[in-house]
LOSEKE-56549 format. One record per residue: residue number from 0; x, y, z of N, C-alpha, C in turn. Coordinates in steps of 0.05 Angstrom, whole numbers, plus 5000, padded with zeros to 4 digits. Example, Ala and Ser with C-alpha at 12.3 -4.5 7.8 and 13.67 -1.06 7.14 Angstrom:
BEGIN
- 0; 5264; 4886; 5156; 5246; 4910; 5156; 5264; 4934; 5156;
- 1; 5257; 4955; 5142; 5273; 4979; 5143; 5258; 5001; 5157;
This chain:
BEGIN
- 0; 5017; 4976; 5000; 5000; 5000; 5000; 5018; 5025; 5000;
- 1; 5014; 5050; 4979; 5039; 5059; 4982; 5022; 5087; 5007;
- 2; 5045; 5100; 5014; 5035; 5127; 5040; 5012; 5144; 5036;
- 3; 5011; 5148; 5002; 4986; 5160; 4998; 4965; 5154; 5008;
- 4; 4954; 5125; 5000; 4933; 5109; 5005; 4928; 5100; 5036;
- 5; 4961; 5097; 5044; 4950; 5094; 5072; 4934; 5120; 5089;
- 6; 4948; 5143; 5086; 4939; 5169; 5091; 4911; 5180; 5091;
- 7; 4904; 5173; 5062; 4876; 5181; 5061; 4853; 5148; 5063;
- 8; 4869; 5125; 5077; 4850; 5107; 5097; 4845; 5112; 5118;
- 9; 4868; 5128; 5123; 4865; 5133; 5151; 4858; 5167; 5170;
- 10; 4853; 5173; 5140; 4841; 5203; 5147; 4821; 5210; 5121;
- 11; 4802; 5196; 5134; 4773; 5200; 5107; 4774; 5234; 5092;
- 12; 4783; 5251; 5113; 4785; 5285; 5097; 4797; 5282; 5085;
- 13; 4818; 5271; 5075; 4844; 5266; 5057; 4827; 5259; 5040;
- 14; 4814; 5237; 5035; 4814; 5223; 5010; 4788; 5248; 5003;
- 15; 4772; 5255; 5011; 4751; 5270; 5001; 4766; 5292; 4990;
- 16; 4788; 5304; 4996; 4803; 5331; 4997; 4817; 5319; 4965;
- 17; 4825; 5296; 4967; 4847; 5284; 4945; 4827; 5283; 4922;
- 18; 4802; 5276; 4915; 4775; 5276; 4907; 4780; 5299; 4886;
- 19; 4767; 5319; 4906; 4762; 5344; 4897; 4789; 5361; 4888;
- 20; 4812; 5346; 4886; 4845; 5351; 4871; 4840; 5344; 4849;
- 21; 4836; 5327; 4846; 4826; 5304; 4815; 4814; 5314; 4807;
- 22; 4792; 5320; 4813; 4772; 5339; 4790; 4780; 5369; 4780;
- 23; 4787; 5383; 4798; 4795; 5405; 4790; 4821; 5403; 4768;
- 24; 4851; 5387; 4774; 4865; 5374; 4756; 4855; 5371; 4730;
- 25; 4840; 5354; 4730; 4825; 5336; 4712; 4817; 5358; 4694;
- 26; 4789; 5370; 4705; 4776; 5389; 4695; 4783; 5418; 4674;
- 27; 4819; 5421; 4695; 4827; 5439; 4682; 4849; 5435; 4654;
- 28; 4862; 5399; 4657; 4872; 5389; 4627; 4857; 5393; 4607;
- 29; 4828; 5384; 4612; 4810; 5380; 4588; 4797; 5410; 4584;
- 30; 4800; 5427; 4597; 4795; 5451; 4595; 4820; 5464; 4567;
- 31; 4844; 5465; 4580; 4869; 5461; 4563; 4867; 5449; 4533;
- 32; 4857; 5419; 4537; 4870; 5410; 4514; 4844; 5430; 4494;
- 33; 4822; 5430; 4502; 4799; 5440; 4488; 4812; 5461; 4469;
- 34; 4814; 5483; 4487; 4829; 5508; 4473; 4856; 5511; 4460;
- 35; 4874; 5497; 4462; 4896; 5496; 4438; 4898; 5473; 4424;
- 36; 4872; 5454; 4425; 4872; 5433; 4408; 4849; 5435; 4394;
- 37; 4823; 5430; 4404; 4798; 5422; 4389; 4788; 5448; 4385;
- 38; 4777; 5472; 4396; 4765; 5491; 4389; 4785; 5511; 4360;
- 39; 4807; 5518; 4368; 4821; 5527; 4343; 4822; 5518; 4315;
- 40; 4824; 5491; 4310; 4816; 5475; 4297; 4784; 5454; 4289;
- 41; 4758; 5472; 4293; 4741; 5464; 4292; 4732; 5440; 4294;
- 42; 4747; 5418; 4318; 4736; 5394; 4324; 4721; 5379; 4354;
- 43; 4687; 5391; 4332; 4670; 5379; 4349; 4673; 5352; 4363;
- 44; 4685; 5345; 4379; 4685; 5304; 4385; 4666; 5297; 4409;
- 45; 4632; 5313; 4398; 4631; 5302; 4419; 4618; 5321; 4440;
- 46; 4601; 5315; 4464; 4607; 5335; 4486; 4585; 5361; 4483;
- 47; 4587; 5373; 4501; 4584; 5398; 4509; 4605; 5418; 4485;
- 48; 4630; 5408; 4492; 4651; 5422; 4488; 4645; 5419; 4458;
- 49; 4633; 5394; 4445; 4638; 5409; 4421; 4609; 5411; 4411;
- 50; 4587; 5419; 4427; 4567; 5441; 4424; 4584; 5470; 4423;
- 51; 4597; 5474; 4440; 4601; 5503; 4442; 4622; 5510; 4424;
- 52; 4640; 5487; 4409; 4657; 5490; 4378; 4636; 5492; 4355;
- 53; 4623; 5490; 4367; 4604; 5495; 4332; 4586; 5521; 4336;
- 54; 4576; 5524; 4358; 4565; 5554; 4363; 4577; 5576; 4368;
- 55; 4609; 5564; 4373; 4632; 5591; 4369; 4633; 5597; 4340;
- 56; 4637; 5578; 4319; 4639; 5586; 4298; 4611; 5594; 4280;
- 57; 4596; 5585; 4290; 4568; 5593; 4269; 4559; 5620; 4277;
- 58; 4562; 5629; 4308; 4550; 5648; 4326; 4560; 5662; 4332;
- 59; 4585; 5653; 4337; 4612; 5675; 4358; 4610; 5670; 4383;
- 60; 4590; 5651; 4398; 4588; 5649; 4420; 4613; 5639; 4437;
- 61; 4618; 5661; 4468; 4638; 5648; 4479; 4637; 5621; 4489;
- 62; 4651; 5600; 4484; 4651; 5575; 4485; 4640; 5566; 4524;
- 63; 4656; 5582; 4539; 4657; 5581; 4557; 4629; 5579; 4578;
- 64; 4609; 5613; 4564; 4590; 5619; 4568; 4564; 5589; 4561;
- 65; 4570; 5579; 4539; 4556; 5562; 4529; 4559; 5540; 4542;
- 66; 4580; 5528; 4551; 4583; 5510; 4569; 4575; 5509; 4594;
- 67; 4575; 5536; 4610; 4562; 5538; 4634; 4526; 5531; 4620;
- 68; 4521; 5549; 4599; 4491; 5548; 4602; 4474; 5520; 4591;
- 69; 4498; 5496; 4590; 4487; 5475; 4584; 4487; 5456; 4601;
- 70; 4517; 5458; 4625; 4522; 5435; 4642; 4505; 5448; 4666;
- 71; 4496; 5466; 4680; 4488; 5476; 4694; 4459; 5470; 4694;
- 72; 4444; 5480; 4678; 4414; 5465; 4675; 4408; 5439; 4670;
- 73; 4434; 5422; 4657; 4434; 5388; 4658; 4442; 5385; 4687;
- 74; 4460; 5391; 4696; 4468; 5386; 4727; 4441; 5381; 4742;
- 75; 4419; 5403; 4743; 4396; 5412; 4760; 4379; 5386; 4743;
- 76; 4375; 5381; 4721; 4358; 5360; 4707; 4368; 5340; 4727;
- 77; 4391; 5328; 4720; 4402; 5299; 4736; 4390; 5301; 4761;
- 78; 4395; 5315; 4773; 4388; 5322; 4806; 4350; 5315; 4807;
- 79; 4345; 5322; 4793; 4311; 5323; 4792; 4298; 5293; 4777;
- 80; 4310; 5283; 4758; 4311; 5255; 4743; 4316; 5236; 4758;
- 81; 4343; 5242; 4768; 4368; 5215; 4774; 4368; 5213; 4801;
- 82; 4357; 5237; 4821; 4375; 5237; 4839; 4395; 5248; 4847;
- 83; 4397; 5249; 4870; 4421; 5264; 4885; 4447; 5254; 4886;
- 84; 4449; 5231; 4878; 4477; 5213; 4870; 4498; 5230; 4860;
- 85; 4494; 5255; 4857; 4520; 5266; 4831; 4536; 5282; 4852;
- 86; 4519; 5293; 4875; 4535; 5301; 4896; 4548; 5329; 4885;
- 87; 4572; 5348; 4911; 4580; 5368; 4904; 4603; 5364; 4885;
- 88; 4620; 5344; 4876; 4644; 5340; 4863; 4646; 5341; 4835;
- 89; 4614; 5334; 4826; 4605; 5333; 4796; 4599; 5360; 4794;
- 90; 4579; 5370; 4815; 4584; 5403; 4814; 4602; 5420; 4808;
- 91; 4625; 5413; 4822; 4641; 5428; 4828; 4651; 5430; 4790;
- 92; 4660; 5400; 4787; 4665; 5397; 4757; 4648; 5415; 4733;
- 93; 4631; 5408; 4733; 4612; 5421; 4715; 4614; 5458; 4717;
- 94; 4619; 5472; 4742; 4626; 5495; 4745; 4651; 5498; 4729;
- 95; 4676; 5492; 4743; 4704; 5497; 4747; 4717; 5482; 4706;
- 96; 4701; 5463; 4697; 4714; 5464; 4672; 4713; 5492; 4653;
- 97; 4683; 5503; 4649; 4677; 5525; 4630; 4691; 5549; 4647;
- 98; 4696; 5549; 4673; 4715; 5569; 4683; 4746; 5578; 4672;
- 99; 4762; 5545; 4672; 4791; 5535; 4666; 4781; 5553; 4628;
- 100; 4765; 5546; 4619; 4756; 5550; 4588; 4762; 5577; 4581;
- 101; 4751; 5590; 4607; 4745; 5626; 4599; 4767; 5635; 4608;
- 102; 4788; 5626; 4628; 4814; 5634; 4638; 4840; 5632; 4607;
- 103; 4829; 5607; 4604; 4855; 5599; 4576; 4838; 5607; 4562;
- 104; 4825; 5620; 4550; 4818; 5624; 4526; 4833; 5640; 4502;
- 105; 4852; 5661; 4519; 4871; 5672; 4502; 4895; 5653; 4501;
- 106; 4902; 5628; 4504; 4923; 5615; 4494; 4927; 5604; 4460;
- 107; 4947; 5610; 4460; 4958; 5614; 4422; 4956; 5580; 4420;
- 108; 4939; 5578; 4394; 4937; 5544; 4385; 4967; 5523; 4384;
- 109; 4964; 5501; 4396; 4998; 5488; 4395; 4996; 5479; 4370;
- 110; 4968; 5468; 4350; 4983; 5458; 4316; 4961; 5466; 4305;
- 111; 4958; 5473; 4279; 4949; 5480; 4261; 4934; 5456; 4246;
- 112; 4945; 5434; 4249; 4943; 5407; 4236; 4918; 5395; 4250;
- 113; 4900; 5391; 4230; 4878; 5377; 4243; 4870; 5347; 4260;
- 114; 4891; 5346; 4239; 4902; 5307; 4256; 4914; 5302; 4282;
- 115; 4934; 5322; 4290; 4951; 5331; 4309; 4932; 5339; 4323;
- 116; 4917; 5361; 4321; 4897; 5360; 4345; 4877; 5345; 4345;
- 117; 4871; 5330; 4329; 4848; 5298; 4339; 4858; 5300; 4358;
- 118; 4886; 5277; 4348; 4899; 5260; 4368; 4905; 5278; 4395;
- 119; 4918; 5291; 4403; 4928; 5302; 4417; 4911; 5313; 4443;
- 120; 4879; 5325; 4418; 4857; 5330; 4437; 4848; 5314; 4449;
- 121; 4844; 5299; 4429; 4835; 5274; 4446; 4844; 5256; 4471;
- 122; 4877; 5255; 4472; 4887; 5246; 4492; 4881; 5270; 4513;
- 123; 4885; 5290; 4505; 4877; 5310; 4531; 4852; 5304; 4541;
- 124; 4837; 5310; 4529; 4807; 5309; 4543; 4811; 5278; 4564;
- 125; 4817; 5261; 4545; 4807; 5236; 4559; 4829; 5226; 4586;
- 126; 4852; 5242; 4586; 4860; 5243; 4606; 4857; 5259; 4631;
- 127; 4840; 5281; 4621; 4830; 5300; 4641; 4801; 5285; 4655;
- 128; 4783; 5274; 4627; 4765; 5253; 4643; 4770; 5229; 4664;
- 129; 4793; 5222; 4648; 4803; 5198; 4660; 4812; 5201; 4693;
- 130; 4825; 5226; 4700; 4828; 5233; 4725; 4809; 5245; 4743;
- 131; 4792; 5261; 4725; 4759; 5261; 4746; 4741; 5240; 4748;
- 132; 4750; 5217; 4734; 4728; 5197; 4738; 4745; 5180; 4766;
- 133; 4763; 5180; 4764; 4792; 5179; 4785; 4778; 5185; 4818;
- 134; 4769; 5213; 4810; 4769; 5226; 4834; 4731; 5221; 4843;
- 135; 4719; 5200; 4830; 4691; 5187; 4836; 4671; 5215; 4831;
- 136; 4675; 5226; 4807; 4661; 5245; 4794; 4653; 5253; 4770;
- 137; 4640; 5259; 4755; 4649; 5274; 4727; 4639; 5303; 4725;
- 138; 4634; 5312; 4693; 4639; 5340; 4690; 4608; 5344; 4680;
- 139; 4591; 5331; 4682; 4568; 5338; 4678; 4568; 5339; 4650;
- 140; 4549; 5349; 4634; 4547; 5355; 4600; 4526; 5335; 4601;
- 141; 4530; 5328; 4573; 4518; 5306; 4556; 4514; 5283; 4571;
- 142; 4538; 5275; 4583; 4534; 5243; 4599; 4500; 5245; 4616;
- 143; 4493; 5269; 4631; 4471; 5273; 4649; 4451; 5261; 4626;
- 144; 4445; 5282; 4604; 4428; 5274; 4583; 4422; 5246; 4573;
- 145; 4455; 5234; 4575; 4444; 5205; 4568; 4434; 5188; 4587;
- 146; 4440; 5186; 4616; 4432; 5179; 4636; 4402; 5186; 4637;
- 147; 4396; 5201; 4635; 4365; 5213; 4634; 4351; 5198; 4610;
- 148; 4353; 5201; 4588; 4347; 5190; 4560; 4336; 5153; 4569;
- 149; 4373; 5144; 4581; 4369; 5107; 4589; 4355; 5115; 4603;
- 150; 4341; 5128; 4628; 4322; 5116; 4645; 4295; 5128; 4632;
- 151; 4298; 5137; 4612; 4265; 5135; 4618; 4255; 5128; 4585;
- 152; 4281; 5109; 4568; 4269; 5105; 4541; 4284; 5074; 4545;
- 153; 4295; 5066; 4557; 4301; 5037; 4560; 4322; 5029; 4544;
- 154; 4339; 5054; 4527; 4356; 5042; 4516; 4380; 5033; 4530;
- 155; 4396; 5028; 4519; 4435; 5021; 4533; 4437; 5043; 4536;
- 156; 4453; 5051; 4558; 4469; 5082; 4560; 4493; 5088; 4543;
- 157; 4504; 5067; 4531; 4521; 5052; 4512; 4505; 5086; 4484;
- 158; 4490; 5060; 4487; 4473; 5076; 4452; 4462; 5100; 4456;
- 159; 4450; 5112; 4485; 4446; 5144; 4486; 4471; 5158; 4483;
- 160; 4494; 5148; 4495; 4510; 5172; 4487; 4529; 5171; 4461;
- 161; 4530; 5157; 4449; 4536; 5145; 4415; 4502; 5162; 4403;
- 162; 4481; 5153; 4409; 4466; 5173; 4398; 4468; 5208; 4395;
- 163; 4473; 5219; 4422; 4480; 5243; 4427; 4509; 5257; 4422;
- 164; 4527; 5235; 4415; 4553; 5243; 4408; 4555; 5245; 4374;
- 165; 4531; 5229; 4362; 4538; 5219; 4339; 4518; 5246; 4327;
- 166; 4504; 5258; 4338; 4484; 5281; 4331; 4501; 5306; 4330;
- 167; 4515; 5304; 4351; 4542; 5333; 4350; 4553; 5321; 4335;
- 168; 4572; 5309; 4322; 4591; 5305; 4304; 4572; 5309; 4274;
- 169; 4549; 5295; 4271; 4541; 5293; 4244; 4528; 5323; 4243;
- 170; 4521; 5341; 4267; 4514; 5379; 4258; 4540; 5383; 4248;
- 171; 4566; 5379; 4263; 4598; 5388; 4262; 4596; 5384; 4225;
- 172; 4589; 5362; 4215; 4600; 5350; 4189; 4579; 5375; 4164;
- 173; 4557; 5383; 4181; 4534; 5400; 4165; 4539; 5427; 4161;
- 174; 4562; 5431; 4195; 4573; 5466; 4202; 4590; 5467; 4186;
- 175; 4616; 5450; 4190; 4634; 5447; 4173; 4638; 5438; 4147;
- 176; 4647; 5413; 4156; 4652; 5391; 4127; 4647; 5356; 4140;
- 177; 4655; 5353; 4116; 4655; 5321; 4127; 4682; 5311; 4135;
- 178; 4714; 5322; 4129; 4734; 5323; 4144; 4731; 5325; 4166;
- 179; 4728; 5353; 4183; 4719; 5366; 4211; 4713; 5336; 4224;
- 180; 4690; 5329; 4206; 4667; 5311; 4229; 4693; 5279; 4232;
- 181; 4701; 5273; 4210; 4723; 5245; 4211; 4735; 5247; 4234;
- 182; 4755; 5280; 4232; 4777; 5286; 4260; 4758; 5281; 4282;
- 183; 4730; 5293; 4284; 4712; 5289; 4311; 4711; 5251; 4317;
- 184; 4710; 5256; 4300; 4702; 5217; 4312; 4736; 5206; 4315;
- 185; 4760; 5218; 4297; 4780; 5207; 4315; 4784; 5215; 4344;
- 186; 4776; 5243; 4346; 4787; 5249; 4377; 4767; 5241; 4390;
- 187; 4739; 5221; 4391; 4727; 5217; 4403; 4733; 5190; 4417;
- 188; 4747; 5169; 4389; 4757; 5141; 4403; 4783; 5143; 4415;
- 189; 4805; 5167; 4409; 4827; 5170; 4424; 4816; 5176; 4459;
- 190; 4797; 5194; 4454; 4793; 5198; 4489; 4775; 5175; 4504;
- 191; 4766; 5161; 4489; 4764; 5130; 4493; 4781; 5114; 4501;
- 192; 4800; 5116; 4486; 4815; 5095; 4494; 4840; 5105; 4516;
- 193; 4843; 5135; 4516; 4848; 5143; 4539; 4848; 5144; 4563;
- 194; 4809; 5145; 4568; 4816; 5147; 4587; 4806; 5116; 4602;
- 195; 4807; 5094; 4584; 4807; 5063; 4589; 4841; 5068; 4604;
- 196; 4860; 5074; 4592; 4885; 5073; 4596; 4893; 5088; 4623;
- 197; 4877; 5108; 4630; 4886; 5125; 4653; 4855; 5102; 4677;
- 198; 4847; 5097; 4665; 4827; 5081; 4705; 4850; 5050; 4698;
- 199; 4866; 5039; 4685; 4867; 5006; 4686; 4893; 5013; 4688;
- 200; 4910; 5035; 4680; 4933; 5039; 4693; 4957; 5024; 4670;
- 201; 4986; 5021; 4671; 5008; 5023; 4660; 5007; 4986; 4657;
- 202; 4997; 4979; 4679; 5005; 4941; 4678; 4980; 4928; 4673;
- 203; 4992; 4919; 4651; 4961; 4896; 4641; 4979; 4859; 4651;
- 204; 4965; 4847; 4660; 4968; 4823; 4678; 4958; 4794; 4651;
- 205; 4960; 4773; 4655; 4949; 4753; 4655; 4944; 4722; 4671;
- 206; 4906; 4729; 4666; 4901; 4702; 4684; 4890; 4678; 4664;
- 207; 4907; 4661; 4679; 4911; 4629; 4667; 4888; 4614; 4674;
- 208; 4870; 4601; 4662; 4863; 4579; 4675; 4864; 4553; 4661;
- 209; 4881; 4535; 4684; 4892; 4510; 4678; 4880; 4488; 4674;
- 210; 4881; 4467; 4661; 4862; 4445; 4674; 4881; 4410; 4668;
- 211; 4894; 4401; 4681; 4913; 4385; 4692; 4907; 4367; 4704;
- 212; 4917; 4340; 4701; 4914; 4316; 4719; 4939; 4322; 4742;
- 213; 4955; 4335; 4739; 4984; 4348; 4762; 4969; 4359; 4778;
- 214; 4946; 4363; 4778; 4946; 4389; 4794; 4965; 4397; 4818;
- 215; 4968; 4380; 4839; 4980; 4390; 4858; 5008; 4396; 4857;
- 216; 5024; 4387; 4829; 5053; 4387; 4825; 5050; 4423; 4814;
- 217; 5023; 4426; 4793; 5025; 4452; 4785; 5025; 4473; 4801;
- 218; 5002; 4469; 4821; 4992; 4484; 4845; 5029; 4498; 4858;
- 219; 5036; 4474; 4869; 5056; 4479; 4888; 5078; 4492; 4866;
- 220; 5086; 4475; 4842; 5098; 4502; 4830; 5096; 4531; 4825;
- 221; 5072; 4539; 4817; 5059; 4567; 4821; 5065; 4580; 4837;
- 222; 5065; 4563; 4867; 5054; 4583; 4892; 5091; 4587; 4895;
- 223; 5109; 4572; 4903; 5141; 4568; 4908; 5158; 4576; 4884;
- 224; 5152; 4566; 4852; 5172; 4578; 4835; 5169; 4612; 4826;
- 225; 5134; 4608; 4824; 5131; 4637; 4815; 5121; 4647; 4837;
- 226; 5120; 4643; 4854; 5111; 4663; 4881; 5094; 4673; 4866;
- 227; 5065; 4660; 4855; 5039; 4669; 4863; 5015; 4656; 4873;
- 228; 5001; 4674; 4879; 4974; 4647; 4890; 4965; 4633; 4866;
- 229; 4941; 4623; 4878; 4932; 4595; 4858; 4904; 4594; 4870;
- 230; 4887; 4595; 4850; 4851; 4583; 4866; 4841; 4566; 4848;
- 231; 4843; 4540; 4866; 4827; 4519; 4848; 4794; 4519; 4843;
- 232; 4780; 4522; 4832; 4752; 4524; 4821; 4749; 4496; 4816;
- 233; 4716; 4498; 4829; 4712; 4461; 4821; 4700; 4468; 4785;
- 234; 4694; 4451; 4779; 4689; 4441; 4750; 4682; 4415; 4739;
- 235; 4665; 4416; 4727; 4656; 4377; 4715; 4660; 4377; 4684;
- 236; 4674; 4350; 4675; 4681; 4361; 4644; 4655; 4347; 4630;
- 237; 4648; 4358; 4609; 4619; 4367; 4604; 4624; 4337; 4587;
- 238; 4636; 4326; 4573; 4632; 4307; 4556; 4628; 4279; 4587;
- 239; 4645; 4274; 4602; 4656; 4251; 4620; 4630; 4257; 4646;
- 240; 4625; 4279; 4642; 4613; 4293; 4679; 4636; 4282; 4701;
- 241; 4662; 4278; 4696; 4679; 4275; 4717; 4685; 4299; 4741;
- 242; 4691; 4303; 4760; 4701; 4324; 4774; 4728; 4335; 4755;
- 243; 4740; 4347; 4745; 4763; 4368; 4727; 4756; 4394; 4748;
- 244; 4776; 4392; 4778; 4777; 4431; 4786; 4785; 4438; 4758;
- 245; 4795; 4470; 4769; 4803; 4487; 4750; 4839; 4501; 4763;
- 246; 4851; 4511; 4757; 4866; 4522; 4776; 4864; 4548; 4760;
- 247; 4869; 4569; 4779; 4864; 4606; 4763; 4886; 4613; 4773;
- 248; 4904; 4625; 4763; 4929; 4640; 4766; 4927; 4663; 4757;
- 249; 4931; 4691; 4767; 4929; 4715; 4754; 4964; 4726; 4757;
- 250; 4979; 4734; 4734; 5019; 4733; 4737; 5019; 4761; 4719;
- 251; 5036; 4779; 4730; 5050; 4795; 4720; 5051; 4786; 4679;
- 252; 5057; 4804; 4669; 5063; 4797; 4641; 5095; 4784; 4630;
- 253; 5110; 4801; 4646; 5131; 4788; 4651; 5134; 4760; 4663;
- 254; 5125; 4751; 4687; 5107; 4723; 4692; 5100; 4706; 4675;
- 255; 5091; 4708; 4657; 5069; 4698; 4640; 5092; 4675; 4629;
- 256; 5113; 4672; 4621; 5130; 4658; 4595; 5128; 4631; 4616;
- 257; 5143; 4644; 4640; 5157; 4630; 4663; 5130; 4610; 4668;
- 258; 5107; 4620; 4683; 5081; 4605; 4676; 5084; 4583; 4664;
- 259; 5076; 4589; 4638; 5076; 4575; 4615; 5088; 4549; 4612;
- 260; 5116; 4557; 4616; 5143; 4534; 4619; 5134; 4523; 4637;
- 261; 5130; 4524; 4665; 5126; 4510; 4688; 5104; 4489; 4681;
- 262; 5077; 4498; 4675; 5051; 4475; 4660; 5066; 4455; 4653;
- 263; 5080; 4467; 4629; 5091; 4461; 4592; 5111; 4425; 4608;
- 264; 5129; 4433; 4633; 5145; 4418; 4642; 5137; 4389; 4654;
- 265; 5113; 4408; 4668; 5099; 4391; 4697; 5085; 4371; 4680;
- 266; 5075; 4372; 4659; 5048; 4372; 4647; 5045; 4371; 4614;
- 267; 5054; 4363; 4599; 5050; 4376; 4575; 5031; 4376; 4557;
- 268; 5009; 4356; 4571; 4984; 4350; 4556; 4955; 4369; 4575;
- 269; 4969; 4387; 4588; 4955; 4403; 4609; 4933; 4422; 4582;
- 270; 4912; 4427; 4591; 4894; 4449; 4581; 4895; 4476; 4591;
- 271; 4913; 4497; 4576; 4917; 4522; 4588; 4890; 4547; 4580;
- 272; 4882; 4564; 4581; 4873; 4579; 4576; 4875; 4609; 4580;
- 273; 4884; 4632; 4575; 4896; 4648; 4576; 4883; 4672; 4570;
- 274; 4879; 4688; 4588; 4868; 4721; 4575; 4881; 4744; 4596;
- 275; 4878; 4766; 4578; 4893; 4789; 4587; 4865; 4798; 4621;
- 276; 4880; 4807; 4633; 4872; 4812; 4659; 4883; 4850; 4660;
- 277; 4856; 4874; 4656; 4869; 4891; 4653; 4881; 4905; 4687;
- 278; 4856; 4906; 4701; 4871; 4912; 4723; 4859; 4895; 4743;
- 279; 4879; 4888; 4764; 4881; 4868; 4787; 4884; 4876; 4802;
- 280; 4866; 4880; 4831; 4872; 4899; 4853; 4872; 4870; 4873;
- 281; 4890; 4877; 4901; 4888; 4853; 4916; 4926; 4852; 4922;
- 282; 4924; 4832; 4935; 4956; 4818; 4946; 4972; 4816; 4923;
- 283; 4998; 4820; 4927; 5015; 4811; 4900; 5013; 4836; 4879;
- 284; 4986; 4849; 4878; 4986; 4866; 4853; 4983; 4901; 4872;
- 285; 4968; 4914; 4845; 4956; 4951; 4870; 4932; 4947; 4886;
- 286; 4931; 4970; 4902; 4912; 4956; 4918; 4895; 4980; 4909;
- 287; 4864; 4966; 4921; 4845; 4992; 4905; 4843; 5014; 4910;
């Protein structure tokens, strides 16, 4: 457990205080990447933020202004729809981004290149999300809308906000062009896959599951060569109905070869099965 974590276990103000760090952080990257990436370069991806890229340019409207007057009355909707679940931290978010917006607004664009700021925006935003969702919050916008939309039309929340994202990008393609709208939909799966990358973190793991007449030669190898645990799962094999446990190993990626060999040795007619494990919280690995 590293001192951070112990700190704010052991002083609940901490972690509420560390919370409301993350969002404001957060809030104010994606504030950033907005204005010298996506707004200078007309790329709607999405959002609030790129409501207020397309009514800057059709209207003149300050981006900033427009963002308060959209997350602010969605904020109060959620609260009245959803519930009080969104708490002061989503508040705070939904204030403090269009703030960070109107502060940088005079910063000189970093590329001219529309691809360059997809990408680039897009990693911003979704790292600035990625760290307010961090801090057990978000920034209000559009997400409220779709939340509202799934509860009371039954669709996936999945497909409300692909509906509502895909309605800003295809006005973007009507304001602009149909280029504009392409870059929108790249910086939309970059901050996708962003901010998958900022909650699951730097180490992707793999868990094994074995199935072995060794078992106990594999077991005890696992636990002594590779110093990891081991959980046997019962199991019946569907053709025999015999008892077949299972053994589950979850190993570092580096791990993984060493694994392998160990079965491969013990065992060589063993049934391995293998998938990526993105993040593993618990003994041996981070803790949550």
């Amino acid at each position: 457990m590293t001192r951070i974590s112990y700190l704010t276990d052991k002083y609940p103000g901490l972690r509420i205080l560390s919370d409301y760090i993350l969002v404001i952080i957060g809030s104010a990257i994606i504030a950033v990447a907005f204005n010298v990436f996506l707004l200078p370069n007309r790329i709607a991806s999405g959002g609030v933020s790129g409501i207020s890229t397309i009514l800057k340019s059709v209207l003149g409207w300050e981006p900033a202004y427009v963002q308060w007057a959209f997350n602010i009355p969605l904020f109060i909707a959620g609260v009245v729809f959803l519930g009080k679940q969104f708490g002061m931290k989503t508040l705070v978010g939904t204030i403090f981004l269009p703030l960070v917006v109107f502060l940088t607004s005079d910063l000189q664009p970093w590329t001219h290149n529309a691809l360059l700021a997809a990408l680039f925006g897009g990693i911003g935003v979704g790292l600035g999300l990625g760290i307010v969702f961090r801090g057990k919050a978000s920034t209000g916008g559009t997400d409220l809308a779709a939340q509202i939309i799934h509860k009371y039309t039954g669709f996936t929340l999945g497909r409300c906000v692909v509906m509502i994202d895909g309605l800003i990008v295809l006005t973007a393609a009507v304001v602009f062009d149909i280029e504009k709208a392409l870059y929108a939909i790249i910086g939309l799966y970059v901050t996708s896959k962003t901010i998958d990358f900022i909650q699951v973190g730097f180490g992707h793991s793999k868990m094994a599951m074995i199935i072995t007449n060794k078992q106990e030669d594999v077991r005890e190898g696992i636990l002594h060569k590779i110093d990891r645990g081991v959980t046997k799962l019962s199991a019946y094999g569907g053709f025999t109905d015999h008892e077949r446990p299972v053994l589950m190993c979850v190993v570092d990626q580096t791990e993984f070869t060493k694994l392998k060999q160990l079965v491969k040795n013990i065992d060589p007619s063993a049934f391995v099965v293998v998938m990526d494990a993105a993040e593993v919280l618990g003994e041996g690995f981070k803790r949550a």
